[in-house]
C-alpha positions as a Markdown table, in Angstrom:
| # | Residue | x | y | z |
|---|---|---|---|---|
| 1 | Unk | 160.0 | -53.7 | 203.8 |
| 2 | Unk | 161.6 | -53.1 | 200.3 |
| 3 | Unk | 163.3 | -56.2 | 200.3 |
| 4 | Unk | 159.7 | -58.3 | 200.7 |
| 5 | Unk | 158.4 | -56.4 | 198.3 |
| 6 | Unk | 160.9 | -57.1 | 196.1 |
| 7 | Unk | 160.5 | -60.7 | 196.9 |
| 8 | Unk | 157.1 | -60.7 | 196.5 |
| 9 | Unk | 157.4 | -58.9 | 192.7 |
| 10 | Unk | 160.3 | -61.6 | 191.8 |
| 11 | Unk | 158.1 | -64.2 | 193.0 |
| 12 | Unk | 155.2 | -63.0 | 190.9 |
| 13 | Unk | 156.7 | -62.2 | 187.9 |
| 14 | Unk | 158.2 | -65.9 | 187.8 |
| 15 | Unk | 155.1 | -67.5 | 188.5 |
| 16 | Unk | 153.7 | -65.4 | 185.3 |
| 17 | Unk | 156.6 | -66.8 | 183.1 |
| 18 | Unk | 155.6 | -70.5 | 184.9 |
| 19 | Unk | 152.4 | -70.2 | 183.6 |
| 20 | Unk | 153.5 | -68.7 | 180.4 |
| 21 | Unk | 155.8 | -71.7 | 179.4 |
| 22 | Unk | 152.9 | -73.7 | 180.1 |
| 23 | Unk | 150.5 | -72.3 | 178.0 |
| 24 | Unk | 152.9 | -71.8 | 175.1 |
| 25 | Unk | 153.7 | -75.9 | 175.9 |
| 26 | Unk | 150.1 | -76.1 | 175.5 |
| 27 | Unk | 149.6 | -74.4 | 172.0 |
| 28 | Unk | 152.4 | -76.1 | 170.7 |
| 29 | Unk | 151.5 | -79.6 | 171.8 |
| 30 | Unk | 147.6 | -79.2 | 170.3 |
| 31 | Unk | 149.5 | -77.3 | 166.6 |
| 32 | Unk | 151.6 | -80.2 | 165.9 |
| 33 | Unk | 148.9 | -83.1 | 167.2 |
| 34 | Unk | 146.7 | -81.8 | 164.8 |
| 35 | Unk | 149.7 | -81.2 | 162.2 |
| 36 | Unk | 150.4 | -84.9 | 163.0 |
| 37 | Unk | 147.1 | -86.0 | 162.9 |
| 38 | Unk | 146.2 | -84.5 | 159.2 |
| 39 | Unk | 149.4 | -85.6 | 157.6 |
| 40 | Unk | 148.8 | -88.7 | 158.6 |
| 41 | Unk | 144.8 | -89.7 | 158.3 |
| 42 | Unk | 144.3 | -86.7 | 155.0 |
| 43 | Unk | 147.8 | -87.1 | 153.3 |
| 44 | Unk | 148.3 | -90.9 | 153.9 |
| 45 | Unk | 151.9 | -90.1 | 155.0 |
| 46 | Unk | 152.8 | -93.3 | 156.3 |
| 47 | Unk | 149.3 | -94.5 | 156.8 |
| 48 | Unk | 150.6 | -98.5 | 157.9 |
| 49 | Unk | 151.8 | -97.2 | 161.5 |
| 50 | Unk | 150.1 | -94.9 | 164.2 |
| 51 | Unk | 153.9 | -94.1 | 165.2 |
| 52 | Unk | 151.9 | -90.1 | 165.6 |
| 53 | Unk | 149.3 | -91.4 | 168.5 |
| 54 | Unk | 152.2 | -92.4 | 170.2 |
| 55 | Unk | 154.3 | -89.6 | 169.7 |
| 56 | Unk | 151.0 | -87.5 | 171.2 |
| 57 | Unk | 150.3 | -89.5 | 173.4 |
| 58 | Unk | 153.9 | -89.5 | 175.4 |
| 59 | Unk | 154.0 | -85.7 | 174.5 |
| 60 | Unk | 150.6 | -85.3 | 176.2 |
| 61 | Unk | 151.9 | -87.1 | 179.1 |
| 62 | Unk | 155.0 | -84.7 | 179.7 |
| 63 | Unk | 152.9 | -82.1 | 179.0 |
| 64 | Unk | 150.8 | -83.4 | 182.0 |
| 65 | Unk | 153.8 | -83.2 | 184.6 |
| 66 | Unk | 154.4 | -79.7 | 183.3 |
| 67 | Unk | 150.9 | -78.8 | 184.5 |
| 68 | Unk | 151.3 | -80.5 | 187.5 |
| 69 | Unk | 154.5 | -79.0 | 188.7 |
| 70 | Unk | 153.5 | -75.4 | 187.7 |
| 71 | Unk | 149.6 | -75.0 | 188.8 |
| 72 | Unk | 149.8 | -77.8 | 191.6 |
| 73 | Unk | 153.4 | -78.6 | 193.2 |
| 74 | Unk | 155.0 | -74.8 | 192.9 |
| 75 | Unk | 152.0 | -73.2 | 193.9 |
| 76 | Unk | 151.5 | -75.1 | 197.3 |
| 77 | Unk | 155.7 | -75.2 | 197.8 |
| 78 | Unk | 156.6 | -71.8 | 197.1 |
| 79 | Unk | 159.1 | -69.4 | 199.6 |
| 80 | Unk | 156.8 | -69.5 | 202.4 |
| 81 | Unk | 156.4 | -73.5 | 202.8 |
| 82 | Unk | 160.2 | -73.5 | 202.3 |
| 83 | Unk | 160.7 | -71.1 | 205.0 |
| 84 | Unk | 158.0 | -72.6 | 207.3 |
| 85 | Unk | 159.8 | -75.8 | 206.9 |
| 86 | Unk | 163.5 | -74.4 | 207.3 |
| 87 | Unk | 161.7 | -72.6 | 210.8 |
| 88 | Unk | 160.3 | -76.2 | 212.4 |
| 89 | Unk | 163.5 | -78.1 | 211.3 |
| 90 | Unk | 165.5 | -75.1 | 212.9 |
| 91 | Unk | 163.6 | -75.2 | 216.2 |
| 92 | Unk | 163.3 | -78.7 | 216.3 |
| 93 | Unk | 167.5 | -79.0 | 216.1 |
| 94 | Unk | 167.4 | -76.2 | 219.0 |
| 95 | Unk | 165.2 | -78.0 | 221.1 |
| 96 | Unk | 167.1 | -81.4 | 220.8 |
| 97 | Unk | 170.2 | -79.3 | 221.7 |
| 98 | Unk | 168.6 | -77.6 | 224.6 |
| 99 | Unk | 167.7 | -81.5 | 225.9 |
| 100 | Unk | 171.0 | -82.8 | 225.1 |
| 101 | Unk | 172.2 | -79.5 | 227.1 |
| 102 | Unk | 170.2 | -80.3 | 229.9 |
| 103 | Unk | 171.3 | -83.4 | 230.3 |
| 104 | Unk | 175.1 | -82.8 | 230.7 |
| 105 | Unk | 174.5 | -80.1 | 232.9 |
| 106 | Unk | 172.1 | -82.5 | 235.0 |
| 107 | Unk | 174.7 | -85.7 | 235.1 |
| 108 | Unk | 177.1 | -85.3 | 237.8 |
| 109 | Unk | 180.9 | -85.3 | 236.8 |
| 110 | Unk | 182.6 | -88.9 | 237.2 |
| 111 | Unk | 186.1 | -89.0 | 238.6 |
């Protein structure tokens, strides 16, 4: 009983720091877009390229699969869909040997 709890704590507090990382990724993304975004459209630093949309906009696109692994891929394949997967494959290789079983012990010997 200890041991799931403890399972269930570990699995908890690295969700927390999942989601964490994700909202720091967010705050840093926005702070240097707009950093970005000023120096280049206030400042006129380098105002013959928009080398910064592209910048934010690949940025803004990792930032994207960040999201996507952390609020929709780990939450759906955490332990339990790992070990509800590991269970089927396990009974499915014990049911194929149980057949394959079967069979030997139904053929009759050849001489």
């Amino acid at each position: 009983m200890k041991t799931e709890q403890h399972e269930l704590y570990e699995y908890a507090r690295k969700r927390i720091k999942q989601k964490r990382i994700v909202y720091f990724h967010f705050v840093v993304l926005f702070l240097v877009s707009l950093f970005l975004f000023v120096s280049t459209k206030v400042f006129n630093f380098n105002q013959d390229a928009n080398w910064h949309i592209w910048l934010i906009t690949a940025w803004l696109f990792v930032f994207i699969l960040h999201f996507i692994k952390v609020f929709i891929t780990d939450r759906f394949m955490n332990k339990n869909w790992e070990r509800e997967q590991i269970d089927r494959l396990v009974a499915l290789q014990e049911k194929k040997i149980a057949e394959l079983s079967d069979q030997i012990n139904e053929e009759p010997p050849t001489k």
